[in-house]
C-alpha positions, 0 to 999 in steps of 0.5 A, spaced: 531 526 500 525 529 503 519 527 508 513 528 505 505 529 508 501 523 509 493 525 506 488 522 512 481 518 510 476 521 507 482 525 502 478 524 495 486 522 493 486 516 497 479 513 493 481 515 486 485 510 482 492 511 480 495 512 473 500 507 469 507 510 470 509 511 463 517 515 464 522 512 468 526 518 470 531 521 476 524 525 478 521 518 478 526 515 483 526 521 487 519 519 488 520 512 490 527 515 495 521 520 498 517 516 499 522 511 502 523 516 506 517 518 509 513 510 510 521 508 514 520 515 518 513 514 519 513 508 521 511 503 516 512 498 512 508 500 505 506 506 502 503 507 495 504 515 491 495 515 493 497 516 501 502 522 499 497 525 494 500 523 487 496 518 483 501 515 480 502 507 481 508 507 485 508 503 492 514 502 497 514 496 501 518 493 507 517 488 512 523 486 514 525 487 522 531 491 520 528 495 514 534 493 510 530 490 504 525 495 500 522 493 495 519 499 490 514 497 485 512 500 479 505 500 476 504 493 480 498 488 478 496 481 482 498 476 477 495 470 481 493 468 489 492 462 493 485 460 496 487 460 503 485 466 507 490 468 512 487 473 517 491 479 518 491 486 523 492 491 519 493 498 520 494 504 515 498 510 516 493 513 512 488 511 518 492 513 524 490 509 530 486 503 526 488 497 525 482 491 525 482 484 522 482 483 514 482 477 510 486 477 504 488 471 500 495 467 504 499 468 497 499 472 491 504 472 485 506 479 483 507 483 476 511 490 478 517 494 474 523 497 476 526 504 477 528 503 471 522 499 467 524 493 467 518 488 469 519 482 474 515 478 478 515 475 485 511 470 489 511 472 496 506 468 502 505 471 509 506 479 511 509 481 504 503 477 500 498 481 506 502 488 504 503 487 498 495 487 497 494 492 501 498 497 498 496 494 490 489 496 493 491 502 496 492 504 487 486 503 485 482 507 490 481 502 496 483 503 503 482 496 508 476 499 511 473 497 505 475 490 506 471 490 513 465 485 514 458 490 516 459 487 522 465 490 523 464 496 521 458 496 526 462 494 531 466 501 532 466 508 531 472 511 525 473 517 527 474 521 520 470 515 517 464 516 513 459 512 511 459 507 517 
């Protein structure tokens, strides 16, 4: 296993979409265990391939208090979300020292596959449905500041941040 360099906004990787997964491989898990490694490490609890520099559709989420229970999502897509909104602070290991408010649908259904290609589908609420977004996001090129009202995005200044 290795700790891998997490990219900095504005890095071009982290607003460029991210490609399908299309071999489920020892390199693949590889990733995911690195990957892993380094959100656990960091601390965090989500990490897409973007933020390390891979344009894969990857991510690695984990919002449990003891960070015993991982989830690896593998070409990933929001099938569903509620109306409700839930209002969040989050922040992003790709942002150090960021965190703001965002609104993101309360609950979502998601469509993901395994290590080994297999797909499944999860219903989550709450943290999970917040992070699951967020990292979802993060592979099609958006970063939370993206989410932000002009208002807040008036309201401070982002150091490393551009077009503000």
């Amino acid at each position: 296993m290795a700790l891998l360099p997490i990219l900095q906004y504005p890095d071009p990787a982290l607003t460029s979409k991210a490609e399908t997964v299309t071999e489920f491989n020892e390199e693949l898990r590889q990733l995911a265990s690195d990957m892993a490694e380094t959100m656990y490490a960091a601390p965090g609890v989500g990490l897409a391939a973007n933020q390390i520099g891979i344009l894969k559709r990857i991510v690695v989420i984990d919002v449990s208090d003891d960070k015993s229970d991982l989830l690896v999502l593998v070409n990933p897509e929001i099938l569903s979300h509620t109306e409700e909104l839930a209002d969040f602070e989050e922040g992003c290991l790709s942002l150090k020292g960021l965190y703001e408010h965002v609104k993101r649908p309360n609950g979502v259904t998601v469509r993901a596959q395994n290590l080994d290609g297999q797909f499944f589908e999860y219903s989550a609420t709450g943290i999970l449905a917040v992070c699951s977004q967020h990292e979802i996001d993060h592979l099609d090129g958006v970063v939370f500041i993206d989410h932000l009202s002009r208002l807040q995005k008036r309201s401070r200044s982002y150091k490393n941040c551009t077009n503000f």
